[in-house]
Every structure is written in structure tokens, then in C-alpha cells.
N, CA, C and O atoms as a Tinker XYZ file with bonds, in Angstrom:
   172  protein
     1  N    107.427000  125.328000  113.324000    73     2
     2  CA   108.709000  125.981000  113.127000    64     1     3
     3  C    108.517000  127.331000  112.438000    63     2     4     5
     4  O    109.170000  128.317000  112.779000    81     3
     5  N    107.665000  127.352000  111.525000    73     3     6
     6  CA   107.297000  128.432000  110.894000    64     5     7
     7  C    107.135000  129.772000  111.999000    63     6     8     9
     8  O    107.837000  130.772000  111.852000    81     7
     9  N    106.408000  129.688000  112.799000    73     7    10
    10  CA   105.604000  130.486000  113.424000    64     9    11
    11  C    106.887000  131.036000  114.486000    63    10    12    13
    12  O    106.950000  132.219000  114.821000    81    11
    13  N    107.671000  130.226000  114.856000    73    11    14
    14  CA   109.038000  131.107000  115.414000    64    13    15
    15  C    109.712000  131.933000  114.746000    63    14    16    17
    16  O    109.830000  131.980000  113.522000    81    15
    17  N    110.354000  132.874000  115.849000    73    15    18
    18  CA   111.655000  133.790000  114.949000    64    17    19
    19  C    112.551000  133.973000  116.271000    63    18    20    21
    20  O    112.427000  133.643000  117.450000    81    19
    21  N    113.441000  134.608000  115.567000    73    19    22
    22  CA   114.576000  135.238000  116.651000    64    21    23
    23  C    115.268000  134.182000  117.466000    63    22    24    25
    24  O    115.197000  133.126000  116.837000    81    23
    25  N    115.851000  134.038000  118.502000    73    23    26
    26  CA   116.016000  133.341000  119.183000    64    25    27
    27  C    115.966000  131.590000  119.256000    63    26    28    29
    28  O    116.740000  130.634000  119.213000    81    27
    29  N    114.232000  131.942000  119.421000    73    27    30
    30  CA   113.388000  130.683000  119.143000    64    29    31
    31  C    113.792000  129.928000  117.891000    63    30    32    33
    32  O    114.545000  128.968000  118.053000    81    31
    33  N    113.467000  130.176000  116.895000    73    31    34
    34  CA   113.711000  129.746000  115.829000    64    33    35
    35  C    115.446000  128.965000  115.725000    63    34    36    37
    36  O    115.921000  127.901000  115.326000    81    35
    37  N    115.955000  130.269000  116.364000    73    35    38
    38  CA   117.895000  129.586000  115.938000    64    37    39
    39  C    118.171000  128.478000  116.580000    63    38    40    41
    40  O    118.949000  127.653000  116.101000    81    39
    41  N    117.340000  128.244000  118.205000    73    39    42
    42  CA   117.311000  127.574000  118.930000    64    41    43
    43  C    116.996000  125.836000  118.470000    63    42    44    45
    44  O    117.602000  124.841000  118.869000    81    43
    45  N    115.836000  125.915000  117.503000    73    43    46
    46  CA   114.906000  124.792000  117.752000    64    45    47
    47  C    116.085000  124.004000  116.028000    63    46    48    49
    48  O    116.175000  122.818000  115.714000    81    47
    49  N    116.543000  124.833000  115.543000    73    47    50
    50  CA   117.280000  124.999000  114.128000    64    49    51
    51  C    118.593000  124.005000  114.782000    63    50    52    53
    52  O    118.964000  122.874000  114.469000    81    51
    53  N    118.995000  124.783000  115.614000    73    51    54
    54  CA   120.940000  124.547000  116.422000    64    53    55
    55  C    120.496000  122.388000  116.993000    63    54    56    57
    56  O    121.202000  121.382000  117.057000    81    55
    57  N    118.979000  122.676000  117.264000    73    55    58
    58  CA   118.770000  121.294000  117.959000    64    57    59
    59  C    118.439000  120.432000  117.008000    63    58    60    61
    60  O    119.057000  119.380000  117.173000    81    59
    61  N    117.590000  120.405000  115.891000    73    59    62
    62  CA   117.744000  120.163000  114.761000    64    61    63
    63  C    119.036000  119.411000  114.215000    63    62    64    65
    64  O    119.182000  118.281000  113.750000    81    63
    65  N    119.827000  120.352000  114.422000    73    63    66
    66  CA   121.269000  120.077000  113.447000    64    65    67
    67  C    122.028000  119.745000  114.763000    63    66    68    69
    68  O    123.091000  120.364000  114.712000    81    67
    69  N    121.962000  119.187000  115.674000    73    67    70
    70  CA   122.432000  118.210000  116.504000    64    69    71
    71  C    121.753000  117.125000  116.613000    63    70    72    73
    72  O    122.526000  116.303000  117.106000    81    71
    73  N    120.757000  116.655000  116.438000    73    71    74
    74  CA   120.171000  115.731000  116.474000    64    73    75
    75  C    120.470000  114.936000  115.001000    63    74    76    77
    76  O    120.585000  113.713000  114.919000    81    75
    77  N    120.538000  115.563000  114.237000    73    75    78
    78  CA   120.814000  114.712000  113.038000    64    77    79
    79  C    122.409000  114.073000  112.962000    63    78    80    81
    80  O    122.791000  113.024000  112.444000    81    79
    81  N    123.430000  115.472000  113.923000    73    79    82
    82  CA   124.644000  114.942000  113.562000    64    81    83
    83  C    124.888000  113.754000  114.502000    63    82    84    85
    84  O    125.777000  112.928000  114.294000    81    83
    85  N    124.183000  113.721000  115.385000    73    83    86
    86  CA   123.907000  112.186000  116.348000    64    85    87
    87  C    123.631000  111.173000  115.973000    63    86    88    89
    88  O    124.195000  110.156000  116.377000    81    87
    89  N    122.616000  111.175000  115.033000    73    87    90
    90  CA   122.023000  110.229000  113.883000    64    89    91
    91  C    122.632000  110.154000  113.283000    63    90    92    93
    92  O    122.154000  109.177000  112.707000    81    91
    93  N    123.789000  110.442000  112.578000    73    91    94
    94  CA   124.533000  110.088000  111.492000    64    93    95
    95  C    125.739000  109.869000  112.245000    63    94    96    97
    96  O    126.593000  109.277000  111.587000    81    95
    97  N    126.040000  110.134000  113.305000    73    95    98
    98  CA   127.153000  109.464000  114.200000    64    97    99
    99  C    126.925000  107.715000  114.436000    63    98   100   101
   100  O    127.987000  107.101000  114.535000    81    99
   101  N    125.817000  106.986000  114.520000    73    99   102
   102  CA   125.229000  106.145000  114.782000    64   101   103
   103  C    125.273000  104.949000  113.855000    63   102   104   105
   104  O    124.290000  104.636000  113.184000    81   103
   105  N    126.365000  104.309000  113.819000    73   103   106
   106  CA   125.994000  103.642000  112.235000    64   105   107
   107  C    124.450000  102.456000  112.179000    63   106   108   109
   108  O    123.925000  102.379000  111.069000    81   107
   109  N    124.050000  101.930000  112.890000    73   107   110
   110  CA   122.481000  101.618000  113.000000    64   109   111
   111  C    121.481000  102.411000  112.125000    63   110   112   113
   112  O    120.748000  101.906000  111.275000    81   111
   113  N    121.561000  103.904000  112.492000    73   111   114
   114  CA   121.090000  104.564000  111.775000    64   113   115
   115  C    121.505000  105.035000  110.327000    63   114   116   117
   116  O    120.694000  105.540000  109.550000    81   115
   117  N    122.566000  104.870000  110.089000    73   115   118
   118  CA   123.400000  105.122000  108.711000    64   117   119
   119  C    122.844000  104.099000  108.012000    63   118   120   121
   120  O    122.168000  104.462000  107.050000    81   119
   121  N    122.929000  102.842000  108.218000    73   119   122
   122  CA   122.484000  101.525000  107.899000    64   121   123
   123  C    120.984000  101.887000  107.420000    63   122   124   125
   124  O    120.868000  102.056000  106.206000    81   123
   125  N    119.926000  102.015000  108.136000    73   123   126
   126  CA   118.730000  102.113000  108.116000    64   125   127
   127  C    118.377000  102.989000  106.993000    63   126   128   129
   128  O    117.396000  102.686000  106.315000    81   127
   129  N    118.825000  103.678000  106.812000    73   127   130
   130  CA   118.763000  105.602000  106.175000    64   129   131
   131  C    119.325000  104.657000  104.943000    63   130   132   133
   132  O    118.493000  104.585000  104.038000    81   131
   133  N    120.662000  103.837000  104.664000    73   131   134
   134  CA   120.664000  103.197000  103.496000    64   133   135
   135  C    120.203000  102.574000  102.876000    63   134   136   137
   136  O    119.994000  102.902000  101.708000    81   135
   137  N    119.843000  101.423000  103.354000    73   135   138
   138  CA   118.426000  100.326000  103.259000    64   137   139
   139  C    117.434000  101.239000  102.691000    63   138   140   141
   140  O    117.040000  101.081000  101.535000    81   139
   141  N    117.036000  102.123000  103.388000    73   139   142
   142  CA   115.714000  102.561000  103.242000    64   141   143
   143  C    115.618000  103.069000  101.689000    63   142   144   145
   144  O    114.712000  102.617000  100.989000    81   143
   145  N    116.761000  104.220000  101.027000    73   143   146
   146  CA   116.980000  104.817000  100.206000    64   145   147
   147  C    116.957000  103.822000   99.116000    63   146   148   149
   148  O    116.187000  103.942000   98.164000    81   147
   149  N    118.066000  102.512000   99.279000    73   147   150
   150  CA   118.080000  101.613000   98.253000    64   149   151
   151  C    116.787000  100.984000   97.642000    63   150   152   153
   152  O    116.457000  100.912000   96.459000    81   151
   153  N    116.000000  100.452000   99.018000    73   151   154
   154  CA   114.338000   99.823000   98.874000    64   153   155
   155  C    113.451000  101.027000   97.977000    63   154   156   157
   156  O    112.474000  100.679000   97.313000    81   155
   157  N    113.818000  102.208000   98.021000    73   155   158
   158  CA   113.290000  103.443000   97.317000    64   157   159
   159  C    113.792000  103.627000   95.751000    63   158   160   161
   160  O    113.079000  104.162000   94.902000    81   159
   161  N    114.939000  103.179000   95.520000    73   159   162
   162  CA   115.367000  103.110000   94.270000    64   161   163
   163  C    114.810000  102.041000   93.489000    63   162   164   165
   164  O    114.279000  102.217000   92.392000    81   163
   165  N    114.919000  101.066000   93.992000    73   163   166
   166  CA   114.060000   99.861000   93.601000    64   165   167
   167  C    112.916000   99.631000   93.694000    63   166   168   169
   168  O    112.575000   98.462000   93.512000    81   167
   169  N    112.056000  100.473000   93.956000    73   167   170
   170  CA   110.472000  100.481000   93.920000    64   169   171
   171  C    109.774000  101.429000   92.418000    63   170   172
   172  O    108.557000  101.520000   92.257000    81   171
């Protein structure tokens, strides 16, 4: 990611930040991402 600019970069950024808002659309994944965080607090 580093090594892009311009374009490239906004591009791979815009897909990025759709892919996550998909993932967090998902409650499976909301779930998982919670679990995971909690098992992290408790370690």
C-alpha cells in the first residue's frame, strides 16, 4: 500500500473501506470481532 499514490492508492483505500463496511454489516462477523476482543481482555 505504501508504494502506491494517486489514483491507485484512493482506489485500493475506497476498497478497503468497503470491505470492512460489509464486514460489519454481517453480524457473524460482528460476533466474531466480539468474542475475539473479549478472549483478548481476558488473557
Amino acid at each position: 500500500m505504501t508504494e502506491l499514490s494517486g489514483r491507485e492508492r484512493a482506489g485500493q483505500l475506497i476498497a478497503g473501506t468497503d470491505r470492512e463496511r460489509a464486514a460489519l454489516a454481517d453480524p457473524n462477523v460482528r460476533a466474531d470481532r466480539f468474542v475475539n476482543r473479549w478472549q483478548e481482555l481476558q488473557g
